[in-house]
N, C-alpha and C positions, 0 to 999 in steps of 0.2 A: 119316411121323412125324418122321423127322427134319429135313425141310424148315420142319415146324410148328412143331420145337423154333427153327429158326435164326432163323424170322422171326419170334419172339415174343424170345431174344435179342438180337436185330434193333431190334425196336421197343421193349424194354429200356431197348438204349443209347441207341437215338435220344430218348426223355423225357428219360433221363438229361441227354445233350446240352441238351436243350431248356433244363432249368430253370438246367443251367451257365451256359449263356450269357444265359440271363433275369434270374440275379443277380448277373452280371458287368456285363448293362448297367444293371440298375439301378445299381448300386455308379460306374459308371461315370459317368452321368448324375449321381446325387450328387456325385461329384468336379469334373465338369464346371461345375457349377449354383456351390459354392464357389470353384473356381477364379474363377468370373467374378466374382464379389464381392470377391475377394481383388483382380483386378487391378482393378476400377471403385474399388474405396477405393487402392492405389496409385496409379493414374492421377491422381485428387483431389488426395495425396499432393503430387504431382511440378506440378504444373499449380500447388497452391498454393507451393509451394517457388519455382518457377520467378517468382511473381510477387512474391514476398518479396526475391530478387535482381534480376530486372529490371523488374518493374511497379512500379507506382502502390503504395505502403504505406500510404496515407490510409484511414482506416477510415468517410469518408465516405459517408453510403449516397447509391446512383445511383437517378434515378429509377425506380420501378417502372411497369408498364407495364398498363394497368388492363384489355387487351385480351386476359393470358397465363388461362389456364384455370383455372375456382374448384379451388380445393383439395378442398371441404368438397362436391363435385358426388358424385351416386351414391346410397351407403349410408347417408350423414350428413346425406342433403336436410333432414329438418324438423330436425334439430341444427344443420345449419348456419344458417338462418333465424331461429332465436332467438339466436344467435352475433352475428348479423350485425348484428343490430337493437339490439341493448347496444351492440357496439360503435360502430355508427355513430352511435347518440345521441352517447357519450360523444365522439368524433371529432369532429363537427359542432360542438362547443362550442370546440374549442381556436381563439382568432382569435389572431394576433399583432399585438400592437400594439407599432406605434414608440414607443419613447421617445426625445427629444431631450432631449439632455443641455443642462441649461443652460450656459451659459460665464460665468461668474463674468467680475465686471467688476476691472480690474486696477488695484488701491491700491496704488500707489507710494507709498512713504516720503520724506519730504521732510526733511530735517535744514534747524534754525533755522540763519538767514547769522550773528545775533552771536550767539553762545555766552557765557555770563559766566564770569570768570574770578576765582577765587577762590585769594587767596596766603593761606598761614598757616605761620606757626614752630613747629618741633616742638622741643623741647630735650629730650633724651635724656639718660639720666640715667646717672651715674656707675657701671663696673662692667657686667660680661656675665655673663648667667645662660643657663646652658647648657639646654636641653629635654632631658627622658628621652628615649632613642633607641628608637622605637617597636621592637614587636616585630617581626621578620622571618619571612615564608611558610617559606623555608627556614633552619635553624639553619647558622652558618659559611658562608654562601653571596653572592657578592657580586650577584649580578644582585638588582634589585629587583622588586617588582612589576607593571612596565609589561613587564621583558623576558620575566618568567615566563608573561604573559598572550599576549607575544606568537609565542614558541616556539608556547604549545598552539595559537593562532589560525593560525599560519602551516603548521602538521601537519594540522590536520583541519577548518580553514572554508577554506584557501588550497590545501591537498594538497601541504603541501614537505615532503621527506622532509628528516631533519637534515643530510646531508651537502652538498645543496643549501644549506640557514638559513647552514652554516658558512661557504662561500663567500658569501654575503651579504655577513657581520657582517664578514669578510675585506675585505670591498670598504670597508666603512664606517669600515673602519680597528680592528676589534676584532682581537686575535692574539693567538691561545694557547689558543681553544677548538678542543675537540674533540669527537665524537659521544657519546664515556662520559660527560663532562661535561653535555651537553645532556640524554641518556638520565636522567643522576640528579637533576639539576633537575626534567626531566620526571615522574620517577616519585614526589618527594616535592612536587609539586604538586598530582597526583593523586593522594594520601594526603589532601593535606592537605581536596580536594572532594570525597571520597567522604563524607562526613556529607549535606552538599547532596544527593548522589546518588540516597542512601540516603530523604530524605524526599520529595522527588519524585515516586520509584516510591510511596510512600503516596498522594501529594497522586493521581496517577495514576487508582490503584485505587477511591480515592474517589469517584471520578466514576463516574456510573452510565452511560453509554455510550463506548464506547471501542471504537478501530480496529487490529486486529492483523496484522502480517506477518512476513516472516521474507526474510532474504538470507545468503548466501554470504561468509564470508571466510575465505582462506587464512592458515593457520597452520603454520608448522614443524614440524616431525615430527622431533627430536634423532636419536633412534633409526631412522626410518627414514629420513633424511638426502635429506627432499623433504616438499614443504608440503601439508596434507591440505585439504581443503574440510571446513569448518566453516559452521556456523549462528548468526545473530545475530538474536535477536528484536526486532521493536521494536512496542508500545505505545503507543497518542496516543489522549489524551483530548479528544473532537471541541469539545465546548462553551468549555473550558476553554483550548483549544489548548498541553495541555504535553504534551511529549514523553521518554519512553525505551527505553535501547536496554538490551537485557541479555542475557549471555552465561554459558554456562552446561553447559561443555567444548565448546561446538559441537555440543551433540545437537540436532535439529529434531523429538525427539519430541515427544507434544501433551501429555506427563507436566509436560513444561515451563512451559508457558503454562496449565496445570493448576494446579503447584505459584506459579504465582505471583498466580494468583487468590486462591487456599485462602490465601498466608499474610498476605491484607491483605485477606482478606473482602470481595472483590468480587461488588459483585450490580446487574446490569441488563442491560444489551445491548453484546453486542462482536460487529463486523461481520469476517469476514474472507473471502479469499477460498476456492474449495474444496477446498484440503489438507484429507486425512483426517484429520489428526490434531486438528483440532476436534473435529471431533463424538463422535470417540473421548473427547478430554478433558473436552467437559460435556454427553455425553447425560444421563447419570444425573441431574443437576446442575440444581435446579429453579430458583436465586437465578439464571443466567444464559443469555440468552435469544441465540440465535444470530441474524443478519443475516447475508445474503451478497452478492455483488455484481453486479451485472447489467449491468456493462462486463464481465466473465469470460465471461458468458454470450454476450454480444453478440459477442465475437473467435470463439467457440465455432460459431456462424450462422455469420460472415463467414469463416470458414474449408473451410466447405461449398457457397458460390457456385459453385466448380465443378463440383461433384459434383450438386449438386440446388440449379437457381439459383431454379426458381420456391420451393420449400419454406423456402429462405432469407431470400429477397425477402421473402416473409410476415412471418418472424420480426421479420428488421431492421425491417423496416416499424412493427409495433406498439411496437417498444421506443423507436422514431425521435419514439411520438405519448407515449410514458412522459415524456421528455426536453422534446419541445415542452410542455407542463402546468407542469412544472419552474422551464423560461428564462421564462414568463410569471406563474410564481408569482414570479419573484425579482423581475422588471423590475416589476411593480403593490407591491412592495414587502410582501406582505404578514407577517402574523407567525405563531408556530409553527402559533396555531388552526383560524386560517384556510385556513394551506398543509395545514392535515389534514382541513377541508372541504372545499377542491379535490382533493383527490385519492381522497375518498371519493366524490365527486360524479364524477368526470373519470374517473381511473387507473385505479377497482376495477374498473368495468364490462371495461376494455381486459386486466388484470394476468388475470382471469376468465376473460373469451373467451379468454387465452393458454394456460390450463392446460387448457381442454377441449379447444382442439385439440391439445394435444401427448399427450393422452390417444390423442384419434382417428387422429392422425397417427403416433403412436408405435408402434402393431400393422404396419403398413405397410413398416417396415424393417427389414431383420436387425439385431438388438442387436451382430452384430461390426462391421458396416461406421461408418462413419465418419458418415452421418445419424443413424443408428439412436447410436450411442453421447454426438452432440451431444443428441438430443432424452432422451436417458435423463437426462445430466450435467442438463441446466435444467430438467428434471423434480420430480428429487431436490433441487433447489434453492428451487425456485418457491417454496414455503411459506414459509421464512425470509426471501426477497424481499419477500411480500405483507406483511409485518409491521411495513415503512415506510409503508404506508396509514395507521395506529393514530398515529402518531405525527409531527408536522409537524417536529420534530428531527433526524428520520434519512434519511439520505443513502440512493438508490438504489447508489450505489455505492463501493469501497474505493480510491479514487483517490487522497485526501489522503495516505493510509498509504504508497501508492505512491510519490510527490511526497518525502515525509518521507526517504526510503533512496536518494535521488540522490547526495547528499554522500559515502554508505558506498562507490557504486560508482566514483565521482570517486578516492576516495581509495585503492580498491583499485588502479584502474589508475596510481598515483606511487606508490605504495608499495608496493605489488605484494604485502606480506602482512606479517603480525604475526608477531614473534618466538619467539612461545609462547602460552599457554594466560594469563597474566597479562597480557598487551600485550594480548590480546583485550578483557580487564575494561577495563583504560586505555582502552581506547580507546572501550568501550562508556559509560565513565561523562561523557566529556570529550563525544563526539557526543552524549548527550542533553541537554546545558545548551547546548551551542550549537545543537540543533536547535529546542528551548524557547525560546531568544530570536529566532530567526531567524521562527518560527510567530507571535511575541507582537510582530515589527518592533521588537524591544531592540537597541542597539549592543551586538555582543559586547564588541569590546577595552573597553568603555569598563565594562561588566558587570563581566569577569574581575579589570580591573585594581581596581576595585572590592572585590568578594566576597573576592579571593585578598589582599587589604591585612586582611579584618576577619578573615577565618577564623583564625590566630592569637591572638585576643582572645575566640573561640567554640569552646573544644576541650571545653570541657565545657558545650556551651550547652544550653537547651530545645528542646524542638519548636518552640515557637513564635519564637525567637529565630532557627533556621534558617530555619523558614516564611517569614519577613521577608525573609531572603536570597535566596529562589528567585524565576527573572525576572519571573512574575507577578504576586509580590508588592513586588518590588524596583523595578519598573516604576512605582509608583504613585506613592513618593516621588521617583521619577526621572522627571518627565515631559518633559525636557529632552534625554533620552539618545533616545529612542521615535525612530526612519528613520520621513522619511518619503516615500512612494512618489514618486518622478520621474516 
């Protein structure tokens, strides 16, 4: 009996044992299975790091290789067939055609050899009549208007901080300026162009498509006695090409670009790229239709060639055939309609076949890893993407915006940062008139010295007396002033 009792104790423990160690390996096998994901999305990780410091940074896609293994093979056989047949219709159309550019035959100007020459007597009349001495930008201030144009132009279209301007004007033989000096110039110049400013971000909102982003500038921190990262927004109206920057303590929340829809009743399409705080700020919000970008998406692919080249390859590939449709909508010259009949003919079928496979292809990979989280991100996107089919106006992607916040980063690196929460504004209102004439190919200095002579005679002007003054409308009677391309 007692033998019966031990070996029933016995084999007790030994189950006991058994299921210890059954759910220790499974537990373990679990950890094992993540582990290994954790280091293949590191590994991706360091491989793409490593080619950001020593490879190739060209986002150029390399040939694909037509012999690597169908993706869509398997569980998706007759899904992939009907995939394949859209999109190769659509593919088989795109030809590229050369265009030579003509070359323009070269008129020289030839000046007459006799000139005629014309003498005539003036007699002036007895007695000097003095002229009213125009108003002045700044009150008690000797610089005139060419210099006050050209401080702002030399701070934020050249990147001189003042202390450099000083040494200049030093060299040119001016002495007795100092940075206080330049600073209060500066800041009752920019009083005097915030009305301009001010109707701009109207002329802006007006427009019913617009591209939004957002950048970085450091600002001071009095109190904590070190410069904080702050946020600058900036809005451009695509059709119209005006631009603004607006600041607004340096929050980058979407409260932001919220409130500055709501207060100038904006209603149509603003593209940006995929920061949450869009969608936060116009789900609800039926007057304003989101677009997103599909250069964001495409880095997003091209950052997973290591980790999963064929699954890549794919991506880059179709968005390679979005872009060729594009370059030969632009080189045939055509106009908005037609570029939204090619691309409902050409792009849907391709934009289409992309979202069903990222459907099929998105089961496939763990949502932590690094595939699994690109094909989530251009999932969640895809639909605002497709919505440049509908319309032959809209850009596949948020590039111009990008282009537009060069100047901000130019200036960050000479100036290293703003002296407060009002130098922010300064500096937000002064980069959007020169970033608006720069987009419109207006001469700033020739603008500023311009607008900052009239603005004095418009302190209590109309809207429409400013409207007149802003570069696309200034431009028209100035068509003398217009750069043109080299």
């Amino acid at each position: 009996m007692e033998e019966k009792e031990i070996l029933l104790k016995t084999t007790e423990g030994l189950n006991a044992s058994i299921v210890s160690l059954s759910t220790t390996n499974k537990n373990q096998s679990e950890q094992i299975k993540n582990l290994q994901e954790r280091i293949k999305e590191l590994t991706a990780q360091v491989a793409w790091l490593n080619r950001q410091l020593f490879g190739r940074k060209s986002e150029k896609l390399r040939v694909y290789d037509p012999n690597m293994p169908d993706l869509f093979a398997g569980e998706f056989s007759g899904l992939r067939q009907q995939v394949e047949e859209k999109r190769d219709e659509a593919v088989k159309k795109i030809e590229k055609e050369s265009v030579e550019d003509g070359k323009r035959n070269r008129q020289n100007r030839k000046m007459t050899e006799d000139l005629p020459v014309l003498e005539t007597d003036t007699i002036e009349p007895k007695g000097v009549e003095i002229a009213p001495m125009p108003l002045m930008p700044v009150d008690k201030c000797i610089a005139d208007t060419s210099l006050l144009a050209e401080i702002l132009l030399q701070k934020y279209e050249y990147h001189v901080p003042f202390y450099r301007q000083i040494q200049q004007y030093r060299h040119l033989g001016m002495k007795g300026l100092t940075e206080s000096t330049l600073t209060g110039w500066f800041k009752k110049t920019v009083e005097l162009l915030k009305p301009l400013y001010e109707e701009l971000k109207r002329e802006v909102f007006f427009c019913d498509y617009v591209q939004a982003d957002e950048t970085t500038v450091p600002v001071i921190n009095r109190e904590k006695h070190k410069a904080d990262k702050e946020y600058l927004w900036m809005v451009r109206s695509v059709m119209e090409k005006l631009v603004i920057f607006h600041y607004d303590g340096g929050s980058r929340a979407g409260a932001v670009i919220e409130s500055l829809a709501n207060q100038y009743n904006f209603k149509g399409y603003l593209q940006c790229d995929g920061f949450a705080g869009y969608e936060t700020a116009f789900k609800t919000n039926p007057n304003v239709r989101l677009l997103n970008c599909l250069v964001h998406i495409r880095r997003h692919f091209e950052q997973t060639l290591d980790e999963n080249r064929e699954m890549a390859q794919h991506a880059l590939t179709q968005i390679q055939h979005i872009y060729k449709i594009e370059r030969q909508c632009d080189e045939a010259g055509l106009s908005y309609d037609e570029r939204r009949q090619t691309r409902q003919e050409l792009s849907r079928p391709i934009m289409e076949a992309m979202k069903v496979w990222m459907e099929t292809e998105g089961i496939k990979y763990s949502p932590s890893s690094l595939t699994g989280k690109v094909i989530t991100y251009a999932y969640t996107k895809w639909d605002n993407i497709m919505r440049c089919l509908d319309d032959g106006r809209l850009y596949w992607d948020n590039n111009l915006a990008e282009n537009v916040q060069r100047p901000i980063t130019l200036s960050r690196k000479n100036l290293l940062f703003c002296g407060n929460h009002e130098a922010a504004v300064n500096m937000s209102v002064i980069c959007s008139l020169l970033a608006t004439c720069k987009a419109l190919d207006v001469n700033p200095r020739v603008y500023l010295n311009d607008v900052i002579a009239q603005m004095p005679y418009h302190k209590k002007a109309t809207q429409e007396e400013l409207l007149n003054l802003l570069p696309h409308k200034w431009k028209l009677k100035h068509p003398e002033c217009v750069l043109t391309k080299q």
